[in-house]
PQR file with spaces between the fields and no chain letter, atoms N, CA, C, O and H, PARSE charges and radii, in Angstrom:
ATOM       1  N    UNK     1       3.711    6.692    9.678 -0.4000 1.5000
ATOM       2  CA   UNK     1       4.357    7.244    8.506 -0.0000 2.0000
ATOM       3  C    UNK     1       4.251    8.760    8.544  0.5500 1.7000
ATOM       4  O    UNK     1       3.317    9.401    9.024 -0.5500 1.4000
ATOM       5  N    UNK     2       5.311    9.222    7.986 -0.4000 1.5000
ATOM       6  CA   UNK     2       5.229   10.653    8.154 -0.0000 2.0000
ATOM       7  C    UNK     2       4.903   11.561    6.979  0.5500 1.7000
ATOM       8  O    UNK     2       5.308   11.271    5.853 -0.5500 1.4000
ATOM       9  H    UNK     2       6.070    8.701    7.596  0.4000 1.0000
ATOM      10  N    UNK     3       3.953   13.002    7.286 -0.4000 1.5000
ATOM      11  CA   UNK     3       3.252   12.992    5.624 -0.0000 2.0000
ATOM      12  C    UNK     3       1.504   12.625    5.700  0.5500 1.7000
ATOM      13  O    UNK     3       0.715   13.164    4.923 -0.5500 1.4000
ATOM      14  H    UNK     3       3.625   13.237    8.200  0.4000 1.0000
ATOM      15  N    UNK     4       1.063   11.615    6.778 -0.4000 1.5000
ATOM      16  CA   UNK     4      -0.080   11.579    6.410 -0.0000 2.0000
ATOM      17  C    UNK     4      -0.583   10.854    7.633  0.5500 1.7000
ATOM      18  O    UNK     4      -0.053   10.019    8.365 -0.5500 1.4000
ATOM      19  H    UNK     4       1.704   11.177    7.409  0.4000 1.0000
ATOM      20  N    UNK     5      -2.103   11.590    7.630 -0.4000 1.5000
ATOM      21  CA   UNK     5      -2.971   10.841    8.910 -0.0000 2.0000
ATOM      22  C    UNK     5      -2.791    9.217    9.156  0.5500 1.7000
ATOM      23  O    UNK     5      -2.654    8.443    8.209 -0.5500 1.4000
ATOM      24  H    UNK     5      -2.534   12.269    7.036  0.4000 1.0000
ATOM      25  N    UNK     6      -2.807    8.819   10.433 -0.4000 1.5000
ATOM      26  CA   UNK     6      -3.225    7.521   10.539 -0.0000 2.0000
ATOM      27  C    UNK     6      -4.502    7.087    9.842  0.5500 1.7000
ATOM      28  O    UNK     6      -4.500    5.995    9.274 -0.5500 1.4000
ATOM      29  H    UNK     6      -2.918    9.448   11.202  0.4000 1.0000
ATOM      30  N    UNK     7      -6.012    8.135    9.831 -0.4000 1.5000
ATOM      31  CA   UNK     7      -7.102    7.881    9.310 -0.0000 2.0000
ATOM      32  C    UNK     7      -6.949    7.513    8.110  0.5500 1.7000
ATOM      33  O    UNK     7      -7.648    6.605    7.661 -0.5500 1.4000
ATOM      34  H    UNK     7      -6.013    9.022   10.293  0.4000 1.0000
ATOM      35  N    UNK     8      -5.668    8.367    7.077 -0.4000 1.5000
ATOM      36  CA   UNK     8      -5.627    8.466    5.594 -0.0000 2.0000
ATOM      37  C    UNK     8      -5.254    7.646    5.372  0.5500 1.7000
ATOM      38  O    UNK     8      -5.578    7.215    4.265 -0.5500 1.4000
ATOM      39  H    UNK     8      -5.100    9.104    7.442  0.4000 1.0000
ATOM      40  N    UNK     9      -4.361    6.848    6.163 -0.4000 1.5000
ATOM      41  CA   UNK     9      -3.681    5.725    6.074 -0.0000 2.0000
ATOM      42  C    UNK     9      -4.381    4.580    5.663  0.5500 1.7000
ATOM      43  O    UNK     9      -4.255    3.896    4.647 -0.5500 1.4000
ATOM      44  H    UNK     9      -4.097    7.198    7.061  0.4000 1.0000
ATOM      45  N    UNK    10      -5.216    4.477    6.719 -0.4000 1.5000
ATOM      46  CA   UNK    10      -6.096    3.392    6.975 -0.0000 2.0000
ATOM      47  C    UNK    10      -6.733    3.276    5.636  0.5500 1.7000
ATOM      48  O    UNK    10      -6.659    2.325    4.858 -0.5500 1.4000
ATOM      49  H    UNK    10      -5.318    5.032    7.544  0.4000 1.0000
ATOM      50  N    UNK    11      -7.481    4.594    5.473 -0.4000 1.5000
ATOM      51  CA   UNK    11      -8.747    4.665    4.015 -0.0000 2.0000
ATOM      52  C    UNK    11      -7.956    4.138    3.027  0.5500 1.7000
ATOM      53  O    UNK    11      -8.634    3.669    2.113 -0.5500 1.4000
ATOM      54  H    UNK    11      -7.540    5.367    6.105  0.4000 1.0000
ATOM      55  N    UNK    12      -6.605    4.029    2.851 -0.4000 1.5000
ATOM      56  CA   UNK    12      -5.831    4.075    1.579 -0.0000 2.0000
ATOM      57  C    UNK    12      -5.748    3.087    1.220  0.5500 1.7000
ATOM      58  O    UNK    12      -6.134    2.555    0.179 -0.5500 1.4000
ATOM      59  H    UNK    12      -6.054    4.411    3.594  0.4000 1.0000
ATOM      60  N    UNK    13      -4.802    2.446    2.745 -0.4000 1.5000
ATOM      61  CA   UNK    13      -4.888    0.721    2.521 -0.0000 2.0000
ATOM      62  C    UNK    13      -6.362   -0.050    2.597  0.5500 1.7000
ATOM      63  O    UNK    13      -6.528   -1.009    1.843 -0.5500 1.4000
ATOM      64  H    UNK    13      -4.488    2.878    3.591  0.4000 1.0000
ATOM      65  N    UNK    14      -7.387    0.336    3.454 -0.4000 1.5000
ATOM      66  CA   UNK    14      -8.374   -0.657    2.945 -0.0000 2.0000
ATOM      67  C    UNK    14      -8.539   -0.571    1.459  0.5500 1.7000
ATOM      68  O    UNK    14      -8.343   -1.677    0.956 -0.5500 1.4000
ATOM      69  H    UNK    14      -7.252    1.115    4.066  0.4000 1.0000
ATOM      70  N    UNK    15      -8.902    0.582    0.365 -0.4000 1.5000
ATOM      71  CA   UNK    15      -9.039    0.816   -0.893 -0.0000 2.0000
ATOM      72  C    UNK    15      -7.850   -0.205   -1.581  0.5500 1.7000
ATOM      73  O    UNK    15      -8.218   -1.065   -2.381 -0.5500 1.4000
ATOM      74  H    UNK    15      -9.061    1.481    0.774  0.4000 1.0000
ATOM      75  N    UNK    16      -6.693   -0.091   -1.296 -0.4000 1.5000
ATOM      76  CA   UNK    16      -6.124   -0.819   -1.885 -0.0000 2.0000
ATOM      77  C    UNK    16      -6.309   -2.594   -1.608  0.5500 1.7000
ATOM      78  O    UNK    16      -6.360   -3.444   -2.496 -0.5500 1.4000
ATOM      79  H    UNK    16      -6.395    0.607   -0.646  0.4000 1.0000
ATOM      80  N    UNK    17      -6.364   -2.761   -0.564 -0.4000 1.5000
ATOM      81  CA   UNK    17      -7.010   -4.212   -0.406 -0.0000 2.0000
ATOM      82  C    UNK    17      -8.431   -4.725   -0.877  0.5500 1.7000
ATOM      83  O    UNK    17      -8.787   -5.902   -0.939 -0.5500 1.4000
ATOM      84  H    UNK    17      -6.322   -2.070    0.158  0.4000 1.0000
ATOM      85  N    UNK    18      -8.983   -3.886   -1.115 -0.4000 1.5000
ATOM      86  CA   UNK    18     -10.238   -4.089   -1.607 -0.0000 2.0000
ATOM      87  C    UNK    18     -10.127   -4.560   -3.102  0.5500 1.7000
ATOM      88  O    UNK    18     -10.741   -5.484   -3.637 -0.5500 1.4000
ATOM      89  H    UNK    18      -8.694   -2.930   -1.064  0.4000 1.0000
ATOM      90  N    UNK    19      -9.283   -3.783   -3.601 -0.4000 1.5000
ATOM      91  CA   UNK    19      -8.931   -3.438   -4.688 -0.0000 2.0000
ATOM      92  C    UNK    19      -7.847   -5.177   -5.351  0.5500 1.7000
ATOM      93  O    UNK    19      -7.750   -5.532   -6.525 -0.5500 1.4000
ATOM      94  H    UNK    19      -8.784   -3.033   -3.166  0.4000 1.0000
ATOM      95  N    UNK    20      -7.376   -5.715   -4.419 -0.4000 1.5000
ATOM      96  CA   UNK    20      -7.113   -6.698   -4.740 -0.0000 2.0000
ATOM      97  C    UNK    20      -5.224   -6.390   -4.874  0.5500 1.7000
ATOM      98  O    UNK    20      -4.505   -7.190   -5.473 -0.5500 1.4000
ATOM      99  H    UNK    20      -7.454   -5.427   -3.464  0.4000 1.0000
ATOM     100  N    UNK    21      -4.666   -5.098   -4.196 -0.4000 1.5000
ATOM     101  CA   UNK    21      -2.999   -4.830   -4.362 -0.0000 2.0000
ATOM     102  C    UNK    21      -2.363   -5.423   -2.971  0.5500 1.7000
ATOM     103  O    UNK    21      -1.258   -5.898   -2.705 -0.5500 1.4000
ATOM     104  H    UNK    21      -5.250   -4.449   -3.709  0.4000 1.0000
ATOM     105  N    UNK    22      -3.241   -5.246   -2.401 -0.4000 1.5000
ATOM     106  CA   UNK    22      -2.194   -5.373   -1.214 -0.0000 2.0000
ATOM     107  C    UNK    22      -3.304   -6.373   -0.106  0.5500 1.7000
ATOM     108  O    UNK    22      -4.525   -6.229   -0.150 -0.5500 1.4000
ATOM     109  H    UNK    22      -4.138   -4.860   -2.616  0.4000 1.0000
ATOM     110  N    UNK    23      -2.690   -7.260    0.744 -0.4000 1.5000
ATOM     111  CA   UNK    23      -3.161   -8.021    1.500 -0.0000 2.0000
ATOM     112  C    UNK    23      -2.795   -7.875    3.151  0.5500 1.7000
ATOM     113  O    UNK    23      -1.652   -8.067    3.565 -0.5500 1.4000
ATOM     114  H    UNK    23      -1.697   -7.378    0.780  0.4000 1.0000
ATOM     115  N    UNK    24      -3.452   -7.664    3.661 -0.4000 1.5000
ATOM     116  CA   UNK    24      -3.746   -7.964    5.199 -0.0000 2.0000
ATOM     117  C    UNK    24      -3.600   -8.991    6.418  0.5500 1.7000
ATOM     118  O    UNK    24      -4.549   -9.740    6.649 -0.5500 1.4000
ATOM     119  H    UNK    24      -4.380   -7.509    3.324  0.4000 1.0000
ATOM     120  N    UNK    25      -2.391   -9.057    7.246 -0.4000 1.5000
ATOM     121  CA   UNK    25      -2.806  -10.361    8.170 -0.0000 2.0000
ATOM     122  C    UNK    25      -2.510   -9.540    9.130  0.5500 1.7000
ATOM     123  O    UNK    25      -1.944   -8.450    9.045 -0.5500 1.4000
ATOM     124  H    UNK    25      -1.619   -8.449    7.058  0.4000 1.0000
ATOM     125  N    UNK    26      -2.895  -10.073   10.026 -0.4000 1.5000
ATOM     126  CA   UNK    26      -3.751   -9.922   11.594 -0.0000 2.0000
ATOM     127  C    UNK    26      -2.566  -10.520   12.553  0.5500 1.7000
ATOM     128  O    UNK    26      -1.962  -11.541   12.225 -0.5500 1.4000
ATOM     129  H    UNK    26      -3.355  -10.958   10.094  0.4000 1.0000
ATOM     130  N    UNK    27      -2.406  -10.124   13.226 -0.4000 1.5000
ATOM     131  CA   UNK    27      -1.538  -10.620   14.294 -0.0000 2.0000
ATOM     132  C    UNK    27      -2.125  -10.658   15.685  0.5500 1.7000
ATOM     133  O    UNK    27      -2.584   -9.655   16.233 -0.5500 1.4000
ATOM     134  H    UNK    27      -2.896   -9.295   13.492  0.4000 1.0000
ATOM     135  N    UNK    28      -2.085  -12.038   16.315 -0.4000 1.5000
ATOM     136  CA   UNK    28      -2.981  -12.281   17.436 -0.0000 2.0000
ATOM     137  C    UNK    28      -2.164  -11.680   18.658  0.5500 1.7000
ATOM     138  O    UNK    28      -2.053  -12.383   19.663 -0.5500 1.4000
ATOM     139  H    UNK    28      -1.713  -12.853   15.870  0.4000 1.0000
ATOM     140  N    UNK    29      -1.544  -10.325   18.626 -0.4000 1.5000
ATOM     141  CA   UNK    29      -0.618   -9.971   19.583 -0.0000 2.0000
ATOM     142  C    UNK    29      -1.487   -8.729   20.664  0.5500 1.7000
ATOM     143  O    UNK    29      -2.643   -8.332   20.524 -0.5500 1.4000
ATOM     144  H    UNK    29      -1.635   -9.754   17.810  0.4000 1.0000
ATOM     145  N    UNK    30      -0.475   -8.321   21.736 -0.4000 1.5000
ATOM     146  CA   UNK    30      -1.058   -7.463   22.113 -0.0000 2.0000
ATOM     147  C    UNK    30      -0.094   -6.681   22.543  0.5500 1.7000
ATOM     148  O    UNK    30       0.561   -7.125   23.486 -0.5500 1.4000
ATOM     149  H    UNK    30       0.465   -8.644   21.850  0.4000 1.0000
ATOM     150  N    UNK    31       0.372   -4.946   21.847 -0.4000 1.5000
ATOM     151  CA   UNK    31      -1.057   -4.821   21.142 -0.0000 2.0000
ATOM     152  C    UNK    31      -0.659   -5.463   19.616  0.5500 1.7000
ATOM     153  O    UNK    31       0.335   -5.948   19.077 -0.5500 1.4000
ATOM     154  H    UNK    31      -0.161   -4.586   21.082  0.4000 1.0000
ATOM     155  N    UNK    32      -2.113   -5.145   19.256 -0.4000 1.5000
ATOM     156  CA   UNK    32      -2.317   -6.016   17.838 -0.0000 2.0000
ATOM     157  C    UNK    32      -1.468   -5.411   17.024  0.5500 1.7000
ATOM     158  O    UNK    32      -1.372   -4.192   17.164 -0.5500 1.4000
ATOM     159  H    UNK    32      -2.920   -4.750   19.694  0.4000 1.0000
ATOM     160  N    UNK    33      -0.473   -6.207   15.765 -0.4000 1.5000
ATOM     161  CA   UNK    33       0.045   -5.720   14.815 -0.0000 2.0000
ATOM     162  C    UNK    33      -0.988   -6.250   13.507  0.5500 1.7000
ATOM     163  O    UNK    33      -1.844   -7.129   13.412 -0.5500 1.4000
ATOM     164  H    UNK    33      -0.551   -7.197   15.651  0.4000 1.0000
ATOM     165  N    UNK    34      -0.471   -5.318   12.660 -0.4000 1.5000
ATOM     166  CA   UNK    34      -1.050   -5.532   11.282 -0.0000 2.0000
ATOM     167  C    UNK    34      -0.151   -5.633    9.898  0.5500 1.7000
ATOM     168  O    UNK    34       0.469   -4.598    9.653 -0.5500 1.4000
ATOM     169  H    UNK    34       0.225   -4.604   12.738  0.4000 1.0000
ATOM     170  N    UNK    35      -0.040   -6.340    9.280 -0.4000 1.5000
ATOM     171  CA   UNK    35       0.712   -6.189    8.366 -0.0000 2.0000
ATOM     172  C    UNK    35       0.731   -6.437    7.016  0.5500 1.7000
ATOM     173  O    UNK    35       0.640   -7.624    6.707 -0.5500 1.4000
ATOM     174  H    UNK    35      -0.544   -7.181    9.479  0.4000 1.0000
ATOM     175  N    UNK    36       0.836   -5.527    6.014 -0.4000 1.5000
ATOM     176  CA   UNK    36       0.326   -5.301    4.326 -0.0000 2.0000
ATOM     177  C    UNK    36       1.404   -5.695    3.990  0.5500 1.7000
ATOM     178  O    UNK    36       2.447   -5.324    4.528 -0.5500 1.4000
ATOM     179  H    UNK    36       0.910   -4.562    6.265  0.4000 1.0000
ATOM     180  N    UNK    37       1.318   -6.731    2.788 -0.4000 1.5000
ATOM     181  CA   UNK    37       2.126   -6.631    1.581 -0.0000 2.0000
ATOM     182  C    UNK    37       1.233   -6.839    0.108  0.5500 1.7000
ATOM     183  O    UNK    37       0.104   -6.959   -0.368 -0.5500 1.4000
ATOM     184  H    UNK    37       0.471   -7.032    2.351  0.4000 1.0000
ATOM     185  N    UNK    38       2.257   -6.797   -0.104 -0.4000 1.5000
ATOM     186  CA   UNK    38       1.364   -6.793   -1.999 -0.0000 2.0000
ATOM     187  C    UNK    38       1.545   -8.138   -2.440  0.5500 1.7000
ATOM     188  O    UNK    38       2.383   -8.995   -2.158 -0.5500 1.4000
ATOM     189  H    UNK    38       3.174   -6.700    0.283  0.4000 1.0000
ATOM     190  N    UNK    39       0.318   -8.110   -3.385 -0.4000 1.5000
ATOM     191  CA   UNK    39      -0.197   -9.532   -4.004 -0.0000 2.0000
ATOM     192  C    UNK    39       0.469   -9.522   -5.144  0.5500 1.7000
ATOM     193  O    UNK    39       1.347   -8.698   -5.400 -0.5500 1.4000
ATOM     194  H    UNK    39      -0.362   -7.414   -3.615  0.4000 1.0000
ATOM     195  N    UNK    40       0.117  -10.386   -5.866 -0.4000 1.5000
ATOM     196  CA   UNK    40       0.475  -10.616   -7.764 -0.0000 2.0000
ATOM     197  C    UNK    40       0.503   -9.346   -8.216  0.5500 1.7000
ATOM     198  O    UNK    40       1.404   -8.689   -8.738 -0.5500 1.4000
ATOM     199  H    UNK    40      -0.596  -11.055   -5.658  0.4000 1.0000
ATOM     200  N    UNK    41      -0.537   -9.114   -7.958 -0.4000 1.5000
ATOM     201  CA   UNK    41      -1.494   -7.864   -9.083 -0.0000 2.0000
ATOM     202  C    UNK    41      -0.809   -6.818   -8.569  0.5500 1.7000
ATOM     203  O    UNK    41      -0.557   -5.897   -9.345 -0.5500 1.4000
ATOM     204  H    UNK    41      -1.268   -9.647   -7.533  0.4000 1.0000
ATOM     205  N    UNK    42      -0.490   -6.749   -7.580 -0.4000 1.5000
ATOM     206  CA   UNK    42       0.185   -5.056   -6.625 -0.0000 2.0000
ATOM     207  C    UNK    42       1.617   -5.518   -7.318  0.5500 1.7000
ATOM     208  O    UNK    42       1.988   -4.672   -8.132 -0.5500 1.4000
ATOM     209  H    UNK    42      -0.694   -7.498   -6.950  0.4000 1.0000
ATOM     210  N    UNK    43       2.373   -6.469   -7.219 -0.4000 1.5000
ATOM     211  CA   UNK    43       3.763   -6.356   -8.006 -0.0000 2.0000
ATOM     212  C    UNK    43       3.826   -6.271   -9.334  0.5500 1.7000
ATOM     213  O    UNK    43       4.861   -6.083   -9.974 -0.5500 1.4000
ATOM     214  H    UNK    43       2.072   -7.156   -6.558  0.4000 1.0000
ATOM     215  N    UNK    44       2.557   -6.425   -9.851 -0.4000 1.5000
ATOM     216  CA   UNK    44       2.783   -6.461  -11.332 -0.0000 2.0000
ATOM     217  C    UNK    44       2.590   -4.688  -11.656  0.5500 1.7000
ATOM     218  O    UNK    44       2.475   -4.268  -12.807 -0.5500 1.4000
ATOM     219  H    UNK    44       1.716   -6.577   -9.331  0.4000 1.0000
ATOM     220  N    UNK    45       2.581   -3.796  -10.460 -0.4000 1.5000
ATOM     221  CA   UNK    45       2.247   -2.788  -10.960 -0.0000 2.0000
ATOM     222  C    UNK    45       3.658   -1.506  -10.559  0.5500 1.7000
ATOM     223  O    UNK    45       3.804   -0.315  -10.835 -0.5500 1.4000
ATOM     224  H    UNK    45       2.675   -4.138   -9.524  0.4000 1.0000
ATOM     225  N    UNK    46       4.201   -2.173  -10.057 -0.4000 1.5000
ATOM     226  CA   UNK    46       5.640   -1.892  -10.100 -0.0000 2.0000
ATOM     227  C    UNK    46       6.406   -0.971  -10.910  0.5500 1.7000
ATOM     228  O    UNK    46       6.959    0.050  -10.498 -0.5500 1.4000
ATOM     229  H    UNK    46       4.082   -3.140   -9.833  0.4000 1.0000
ATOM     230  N    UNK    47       6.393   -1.518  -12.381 -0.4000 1.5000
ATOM     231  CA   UNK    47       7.276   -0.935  -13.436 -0.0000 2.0000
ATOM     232  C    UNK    47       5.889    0.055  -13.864  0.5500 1.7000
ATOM     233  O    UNK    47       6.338    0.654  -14.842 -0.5500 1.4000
ATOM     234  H    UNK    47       5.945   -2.347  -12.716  0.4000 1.0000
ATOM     235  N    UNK    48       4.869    0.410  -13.726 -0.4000 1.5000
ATOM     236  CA   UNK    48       4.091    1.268  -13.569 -0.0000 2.0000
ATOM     237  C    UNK    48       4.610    2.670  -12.513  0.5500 1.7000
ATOM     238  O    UNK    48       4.761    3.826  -12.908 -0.5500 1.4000
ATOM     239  H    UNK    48       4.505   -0.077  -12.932  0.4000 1.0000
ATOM     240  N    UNK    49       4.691    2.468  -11.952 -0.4000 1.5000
ATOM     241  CA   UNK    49       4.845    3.414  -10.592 -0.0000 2.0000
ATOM     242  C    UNK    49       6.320    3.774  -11.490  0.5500 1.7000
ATOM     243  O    UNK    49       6.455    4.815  -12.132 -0.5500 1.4000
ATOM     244  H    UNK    49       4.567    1.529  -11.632  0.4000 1.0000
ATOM     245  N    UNK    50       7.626    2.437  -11.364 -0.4000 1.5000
ATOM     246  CA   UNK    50       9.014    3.332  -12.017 -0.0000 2.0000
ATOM     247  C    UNK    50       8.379    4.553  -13.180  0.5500 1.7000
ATOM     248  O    UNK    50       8.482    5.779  -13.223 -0.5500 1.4000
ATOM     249  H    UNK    50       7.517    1.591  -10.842  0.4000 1.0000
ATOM     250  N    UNK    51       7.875    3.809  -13.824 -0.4000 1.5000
ATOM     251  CA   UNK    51       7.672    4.982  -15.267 -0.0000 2.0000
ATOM     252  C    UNK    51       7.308    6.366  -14.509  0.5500 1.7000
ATOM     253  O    UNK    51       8.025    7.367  -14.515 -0.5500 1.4000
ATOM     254  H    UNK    51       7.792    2.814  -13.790  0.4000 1.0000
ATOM     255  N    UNK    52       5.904    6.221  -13.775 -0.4000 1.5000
ATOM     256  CA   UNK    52       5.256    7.532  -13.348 -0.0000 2.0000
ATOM     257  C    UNK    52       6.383    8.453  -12.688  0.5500 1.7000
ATOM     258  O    UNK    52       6.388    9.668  -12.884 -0.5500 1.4000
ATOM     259  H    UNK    52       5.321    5.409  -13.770  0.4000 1.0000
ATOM     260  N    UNK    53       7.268    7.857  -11.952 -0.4000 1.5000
ATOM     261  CA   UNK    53       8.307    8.290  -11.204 -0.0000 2.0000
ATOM     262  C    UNK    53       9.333    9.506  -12.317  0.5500 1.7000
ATOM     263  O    UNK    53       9.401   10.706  -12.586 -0.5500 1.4000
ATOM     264  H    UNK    53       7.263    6.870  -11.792  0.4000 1.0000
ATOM     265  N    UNK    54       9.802    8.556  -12.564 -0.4000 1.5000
ATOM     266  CA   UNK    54      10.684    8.879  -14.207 -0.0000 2.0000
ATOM     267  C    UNK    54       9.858   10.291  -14.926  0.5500 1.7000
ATOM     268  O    UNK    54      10.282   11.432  -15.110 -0.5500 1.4000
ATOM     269  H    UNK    54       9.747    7.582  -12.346  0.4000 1.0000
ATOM     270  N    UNK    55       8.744    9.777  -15.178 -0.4000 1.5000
ATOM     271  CA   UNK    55       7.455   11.358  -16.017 -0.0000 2.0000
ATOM     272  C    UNK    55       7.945   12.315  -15.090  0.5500 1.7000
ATOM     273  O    UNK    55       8.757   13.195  -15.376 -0.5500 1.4000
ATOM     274  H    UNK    55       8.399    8.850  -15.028  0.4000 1.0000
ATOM     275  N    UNK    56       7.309   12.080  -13.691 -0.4000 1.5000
ATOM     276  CA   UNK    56       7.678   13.348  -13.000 -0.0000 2.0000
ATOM     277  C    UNK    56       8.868   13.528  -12.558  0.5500 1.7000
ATOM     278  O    UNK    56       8.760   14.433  -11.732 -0.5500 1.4000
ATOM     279  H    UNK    56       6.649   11.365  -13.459  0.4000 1.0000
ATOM     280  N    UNK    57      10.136   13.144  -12.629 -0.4000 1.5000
ATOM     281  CA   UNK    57      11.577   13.765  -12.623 -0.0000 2.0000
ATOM     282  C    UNK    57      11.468   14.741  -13.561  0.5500 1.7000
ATOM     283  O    UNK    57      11.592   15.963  -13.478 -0.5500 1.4000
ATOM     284  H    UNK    57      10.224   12.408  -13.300  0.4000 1.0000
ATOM     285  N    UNK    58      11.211   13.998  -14.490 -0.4000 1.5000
ATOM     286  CA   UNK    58      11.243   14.841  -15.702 -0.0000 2.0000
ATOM     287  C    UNK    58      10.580   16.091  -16.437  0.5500 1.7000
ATOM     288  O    UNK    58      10.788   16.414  -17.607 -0.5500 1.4000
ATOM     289  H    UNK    58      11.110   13.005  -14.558  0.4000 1.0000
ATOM     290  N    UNK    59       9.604   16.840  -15.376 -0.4000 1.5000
ATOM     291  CA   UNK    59       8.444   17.643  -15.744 -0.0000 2.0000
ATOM     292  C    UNK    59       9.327   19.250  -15.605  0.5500 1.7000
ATOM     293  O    UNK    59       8.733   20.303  -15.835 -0.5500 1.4000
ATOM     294  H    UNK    59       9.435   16.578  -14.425  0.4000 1.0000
């Protein structure tokens, strides 16, 4: 992704998986893929993020 370390990356998404937004599977490939999506709780936070979006257009 462009914008930010692979390291930052990493720290961000474990925090968020920890956190219970986003989930993790493992791919038995080589090389290894990884791949996040969001849980319940990470989509329910959705129309959260629109609003914040919207505030800051608007500042």
């Amino acid at each position: 992704m462009d914008g930010i370390s692979p390291k930052t990356l990493s720290l961000r998404l474990k925090e968020l998986e920890n956190h219970g937004i986003v989930e993790r599977k493992v791919f038995p490939e080589v090389p290894p893929r990884v791949e996040y999506t969001l849980t319940e709780k990470g989509k329910r936070l959705e129309s959260i993020f629109i609003e914040l979006k919207r505030f800051g257009l608007n500042l």
